[in-house]
N, CA, C and O of each residue as an XYZ file, in Angstrom:
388
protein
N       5.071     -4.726     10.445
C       4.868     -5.737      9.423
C       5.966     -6.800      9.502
O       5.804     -8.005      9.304
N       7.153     -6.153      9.832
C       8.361     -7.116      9.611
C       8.152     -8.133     10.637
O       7.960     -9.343     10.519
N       8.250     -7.173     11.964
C       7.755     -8.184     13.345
C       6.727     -8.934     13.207
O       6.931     -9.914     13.924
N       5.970     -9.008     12.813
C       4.514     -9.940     12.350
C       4.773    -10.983     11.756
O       4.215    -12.029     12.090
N       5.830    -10.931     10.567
C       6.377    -11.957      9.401
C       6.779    -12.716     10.068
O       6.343    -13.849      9.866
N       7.870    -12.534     11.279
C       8.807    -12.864     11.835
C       8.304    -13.901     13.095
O       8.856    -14.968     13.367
N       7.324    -13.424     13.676
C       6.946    -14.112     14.492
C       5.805    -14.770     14.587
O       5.134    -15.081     15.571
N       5.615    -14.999     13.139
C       4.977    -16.373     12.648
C       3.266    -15.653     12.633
O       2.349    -16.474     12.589
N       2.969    -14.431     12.663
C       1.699    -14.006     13.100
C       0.538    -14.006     11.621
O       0.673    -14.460     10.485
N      -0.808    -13.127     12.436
C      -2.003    -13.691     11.571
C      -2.770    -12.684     11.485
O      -3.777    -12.545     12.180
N      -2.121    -11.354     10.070
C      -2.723    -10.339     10.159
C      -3.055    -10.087      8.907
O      -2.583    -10.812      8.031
N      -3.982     -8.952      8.543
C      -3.849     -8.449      7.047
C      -3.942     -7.038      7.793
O      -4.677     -6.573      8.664
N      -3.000     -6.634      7.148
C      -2.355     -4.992      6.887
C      -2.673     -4.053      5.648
O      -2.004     -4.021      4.615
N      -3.864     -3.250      5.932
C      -4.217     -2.350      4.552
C      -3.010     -0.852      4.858
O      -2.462     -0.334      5.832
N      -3.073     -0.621      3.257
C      -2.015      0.475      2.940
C      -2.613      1.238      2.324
O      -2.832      0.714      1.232
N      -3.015      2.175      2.365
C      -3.733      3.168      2.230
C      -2.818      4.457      1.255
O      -2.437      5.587      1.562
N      -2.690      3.510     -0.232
C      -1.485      4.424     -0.780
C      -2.256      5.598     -1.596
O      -3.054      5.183     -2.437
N      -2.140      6.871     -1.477
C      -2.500      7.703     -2.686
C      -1.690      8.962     -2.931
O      -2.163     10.099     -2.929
N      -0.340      8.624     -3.156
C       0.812      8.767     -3.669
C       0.972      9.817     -3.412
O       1.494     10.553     -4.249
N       0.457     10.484     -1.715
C       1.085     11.440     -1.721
C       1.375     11.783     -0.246
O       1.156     10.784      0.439
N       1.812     12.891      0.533
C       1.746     12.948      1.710
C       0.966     13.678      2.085
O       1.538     14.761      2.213
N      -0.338     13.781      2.435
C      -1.167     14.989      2.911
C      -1.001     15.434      3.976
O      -0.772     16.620      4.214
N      -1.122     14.262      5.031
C      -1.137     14.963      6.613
C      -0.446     16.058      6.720
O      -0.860     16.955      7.455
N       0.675     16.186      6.045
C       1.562     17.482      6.256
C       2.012     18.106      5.379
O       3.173     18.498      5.489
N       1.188     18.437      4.114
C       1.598     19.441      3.106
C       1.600     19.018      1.868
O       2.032     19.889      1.113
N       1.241     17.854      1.233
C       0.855     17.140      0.124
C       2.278     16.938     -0.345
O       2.522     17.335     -1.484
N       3.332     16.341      0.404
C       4.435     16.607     -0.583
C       4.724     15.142     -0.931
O       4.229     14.322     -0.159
N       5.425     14.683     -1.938
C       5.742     13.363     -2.493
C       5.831     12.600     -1.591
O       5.656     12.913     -0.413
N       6.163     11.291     -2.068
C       6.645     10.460     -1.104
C       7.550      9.115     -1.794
O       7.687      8.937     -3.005
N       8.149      8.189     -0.645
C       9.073      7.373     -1.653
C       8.189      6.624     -3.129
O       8.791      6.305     -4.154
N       6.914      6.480     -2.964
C       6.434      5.677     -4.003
C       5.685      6.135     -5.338
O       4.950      5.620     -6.181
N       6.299      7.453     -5.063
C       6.386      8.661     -6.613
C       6.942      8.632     -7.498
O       6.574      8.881     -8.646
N       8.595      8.109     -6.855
C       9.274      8.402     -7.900
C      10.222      9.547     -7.906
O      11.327      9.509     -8.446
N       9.760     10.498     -7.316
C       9.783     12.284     -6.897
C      10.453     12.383     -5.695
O      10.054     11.452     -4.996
N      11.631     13.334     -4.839
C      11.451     13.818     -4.284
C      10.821     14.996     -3.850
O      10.285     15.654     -4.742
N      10.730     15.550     -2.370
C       9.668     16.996     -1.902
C      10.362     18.129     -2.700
O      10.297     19.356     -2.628
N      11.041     17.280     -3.478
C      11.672     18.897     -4.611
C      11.551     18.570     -5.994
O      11.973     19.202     -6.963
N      10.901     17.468     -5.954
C       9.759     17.339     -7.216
C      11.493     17.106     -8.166
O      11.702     17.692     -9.228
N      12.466     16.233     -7.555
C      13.445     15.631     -8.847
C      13.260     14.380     -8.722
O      12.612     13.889     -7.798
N      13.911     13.609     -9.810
C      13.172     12.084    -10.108
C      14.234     11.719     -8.468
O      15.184     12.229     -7.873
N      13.505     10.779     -8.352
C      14.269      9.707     -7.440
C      13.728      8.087     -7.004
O      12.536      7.783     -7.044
N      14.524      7.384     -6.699
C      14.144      6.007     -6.473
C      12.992      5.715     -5.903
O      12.778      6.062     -4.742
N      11.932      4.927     -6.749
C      10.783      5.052     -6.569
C      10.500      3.328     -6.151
O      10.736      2.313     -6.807
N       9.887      3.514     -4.751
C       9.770      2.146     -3.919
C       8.132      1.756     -4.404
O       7.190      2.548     -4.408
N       8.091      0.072     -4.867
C       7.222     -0.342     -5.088
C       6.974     -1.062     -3.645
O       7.728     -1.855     -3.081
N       5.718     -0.574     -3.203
C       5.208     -1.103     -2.429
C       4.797     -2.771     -1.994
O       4.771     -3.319     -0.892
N       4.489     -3.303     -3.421
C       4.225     -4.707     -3.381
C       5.414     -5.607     -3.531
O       5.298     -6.828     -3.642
N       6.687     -4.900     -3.530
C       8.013     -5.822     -3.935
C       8.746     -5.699     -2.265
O       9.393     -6.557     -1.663
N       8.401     -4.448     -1.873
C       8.655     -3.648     -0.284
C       7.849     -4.948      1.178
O       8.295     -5.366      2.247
N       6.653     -5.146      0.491
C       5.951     -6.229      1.355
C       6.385     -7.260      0.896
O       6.710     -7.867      1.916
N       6.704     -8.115     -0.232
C       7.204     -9.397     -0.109
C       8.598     -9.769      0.291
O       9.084    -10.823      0.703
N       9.183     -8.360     -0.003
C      11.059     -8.817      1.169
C      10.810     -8.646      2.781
O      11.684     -8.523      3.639
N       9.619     -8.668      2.937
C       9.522     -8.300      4.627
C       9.127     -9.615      4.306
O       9.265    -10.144      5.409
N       8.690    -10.594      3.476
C       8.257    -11.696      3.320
C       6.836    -12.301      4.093
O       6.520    -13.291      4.752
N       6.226    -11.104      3.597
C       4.704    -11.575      2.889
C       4.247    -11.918      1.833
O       4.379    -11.252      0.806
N       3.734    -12.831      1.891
C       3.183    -14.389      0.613
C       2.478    -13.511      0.009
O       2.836    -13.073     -1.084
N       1.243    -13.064      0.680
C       0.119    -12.729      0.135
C      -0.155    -11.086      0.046
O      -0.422    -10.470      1.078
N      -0.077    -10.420     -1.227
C      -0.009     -8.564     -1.345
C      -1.183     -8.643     -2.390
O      -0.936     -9.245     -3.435
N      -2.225     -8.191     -2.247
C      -3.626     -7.870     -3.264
C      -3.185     -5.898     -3.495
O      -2.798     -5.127     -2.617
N      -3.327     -5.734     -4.316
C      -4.314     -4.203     -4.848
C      -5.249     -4.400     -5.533
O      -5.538     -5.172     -6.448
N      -5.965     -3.184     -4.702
C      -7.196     -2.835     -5.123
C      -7.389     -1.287     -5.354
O      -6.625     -0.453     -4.868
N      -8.379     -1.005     -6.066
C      -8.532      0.316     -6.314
C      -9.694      0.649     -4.961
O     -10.015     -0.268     -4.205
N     -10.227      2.009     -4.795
C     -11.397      2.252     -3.565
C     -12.418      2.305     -4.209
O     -13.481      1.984     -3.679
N     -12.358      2.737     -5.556
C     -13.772      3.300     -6.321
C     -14.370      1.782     -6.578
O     -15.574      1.622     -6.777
N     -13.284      0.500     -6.556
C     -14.448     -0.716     -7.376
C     -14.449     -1.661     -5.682
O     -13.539     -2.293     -5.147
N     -16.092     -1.354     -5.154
C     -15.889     -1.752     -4.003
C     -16.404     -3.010     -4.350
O     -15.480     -3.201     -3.560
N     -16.784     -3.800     -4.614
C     -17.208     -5.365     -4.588
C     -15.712     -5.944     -4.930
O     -15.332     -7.080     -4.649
N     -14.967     -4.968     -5.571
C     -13.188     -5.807     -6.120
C     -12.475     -5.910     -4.047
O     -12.022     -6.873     -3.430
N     -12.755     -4.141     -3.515
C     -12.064     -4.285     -2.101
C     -12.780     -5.244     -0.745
O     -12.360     -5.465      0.390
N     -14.118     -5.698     -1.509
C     -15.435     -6.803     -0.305
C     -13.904     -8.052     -0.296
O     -13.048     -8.409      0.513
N     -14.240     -8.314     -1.561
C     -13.889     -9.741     -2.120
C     -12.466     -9.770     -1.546
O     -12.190    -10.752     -0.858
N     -11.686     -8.997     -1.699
C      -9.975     -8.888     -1.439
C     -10.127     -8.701      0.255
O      -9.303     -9.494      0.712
N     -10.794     -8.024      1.368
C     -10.648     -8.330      2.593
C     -11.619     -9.595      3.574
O     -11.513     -9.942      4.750
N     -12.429     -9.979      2.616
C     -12.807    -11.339      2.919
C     -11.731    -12.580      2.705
O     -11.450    -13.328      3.641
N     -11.176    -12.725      1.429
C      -9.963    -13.900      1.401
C      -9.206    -13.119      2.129
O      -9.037    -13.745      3.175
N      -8.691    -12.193      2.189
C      -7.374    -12.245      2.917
C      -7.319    -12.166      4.720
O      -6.471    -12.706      5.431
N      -8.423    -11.376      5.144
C      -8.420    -11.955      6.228
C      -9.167    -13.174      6.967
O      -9.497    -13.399      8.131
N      -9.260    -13.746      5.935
C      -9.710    -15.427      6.700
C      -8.391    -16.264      6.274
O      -8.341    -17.484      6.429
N      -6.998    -15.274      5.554
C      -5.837    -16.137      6.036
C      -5.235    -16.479      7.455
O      -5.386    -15.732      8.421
N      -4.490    -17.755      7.504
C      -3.722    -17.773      8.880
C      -2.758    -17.340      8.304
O      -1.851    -18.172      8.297
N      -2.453    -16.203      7.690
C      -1.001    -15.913      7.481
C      -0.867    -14.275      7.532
O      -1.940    -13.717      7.763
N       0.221    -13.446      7.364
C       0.499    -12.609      7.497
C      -0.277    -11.974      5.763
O      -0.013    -12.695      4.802
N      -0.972    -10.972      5.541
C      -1.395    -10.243      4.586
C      -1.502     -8.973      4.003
O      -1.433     -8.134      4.901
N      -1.628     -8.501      2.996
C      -1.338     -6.907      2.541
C      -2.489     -6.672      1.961
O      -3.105     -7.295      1.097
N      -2.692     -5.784      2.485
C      -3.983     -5.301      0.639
C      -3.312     -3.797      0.800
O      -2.786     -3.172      1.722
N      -3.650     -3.523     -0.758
C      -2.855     -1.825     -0.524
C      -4.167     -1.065     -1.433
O      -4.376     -1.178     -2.641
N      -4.723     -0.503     -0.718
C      -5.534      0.209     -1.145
C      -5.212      1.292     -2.444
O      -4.619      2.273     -1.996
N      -5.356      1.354     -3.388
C      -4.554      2.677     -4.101
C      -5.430      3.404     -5.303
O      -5.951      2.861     -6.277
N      -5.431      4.650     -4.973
C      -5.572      5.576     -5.850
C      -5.351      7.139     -5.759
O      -5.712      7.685     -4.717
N      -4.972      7.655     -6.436
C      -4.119      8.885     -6.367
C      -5.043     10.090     -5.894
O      -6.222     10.353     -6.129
N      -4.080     10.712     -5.152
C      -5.467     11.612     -4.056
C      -5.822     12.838     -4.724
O      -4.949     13.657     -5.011
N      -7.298     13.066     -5.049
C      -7.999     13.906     -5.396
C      -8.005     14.875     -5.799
O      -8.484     15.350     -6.829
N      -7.059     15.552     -4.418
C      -6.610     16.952     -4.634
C      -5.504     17.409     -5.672
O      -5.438     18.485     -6.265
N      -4.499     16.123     -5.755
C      -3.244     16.555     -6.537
C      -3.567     15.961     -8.511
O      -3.128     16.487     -9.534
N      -4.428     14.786     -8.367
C      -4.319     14.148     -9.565
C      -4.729     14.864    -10.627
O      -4.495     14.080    -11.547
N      -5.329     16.136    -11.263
C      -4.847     16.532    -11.657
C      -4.465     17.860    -12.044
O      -4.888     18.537    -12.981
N      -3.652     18.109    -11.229
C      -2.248     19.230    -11.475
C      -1.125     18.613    -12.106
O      -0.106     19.267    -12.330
């Protein structure tokens, strides 16, 4: 992403956040809040994380309202500029425990 910013490029980058780590064991991650030992800790906002890499343009969207995620990867990738959409909603399995 940073390299992209940097060298003037023409992408949109989806983030596929659902606040947790599955691939390998469902354990937290920085944008919880939580560390993997479940104590509070510094919790990275993703959309403040993409605009110091200095991207203009960061959309969220939820997955369940799909005419909201049509509309958000139509404008953003007919930018000439570097783009975010962050997909987000909390994954299935954990939300609620």
């Amino acid at each position: 992403l940073i390299n992209t910013v940097y060298n003037h490029g023409s992408t949109t980058v989806l983030i596929l956040d659902n606040s947790i780590t599955g691939m390998t064991g469902h354990q937290q991650n920085p944008t919880t809040g939580k560390d993997i030992y479940l104590n509070l800790a510094e919790q990275i906002d993703l959309e403040t994380l993409c605009r110091a890499c200095g991207v203009k343009s960061v959309v969220v969207v939820d997955p369940f309202k799909k005419e909201e995620c049509i509309k958000a990867l139509k404008e953003e990738t007919a930018k000439d500029e570097v783009s975010v959409i962050i997909v987000r909603r909390p994954c299935a399995l954990i939300v609620n425990k």
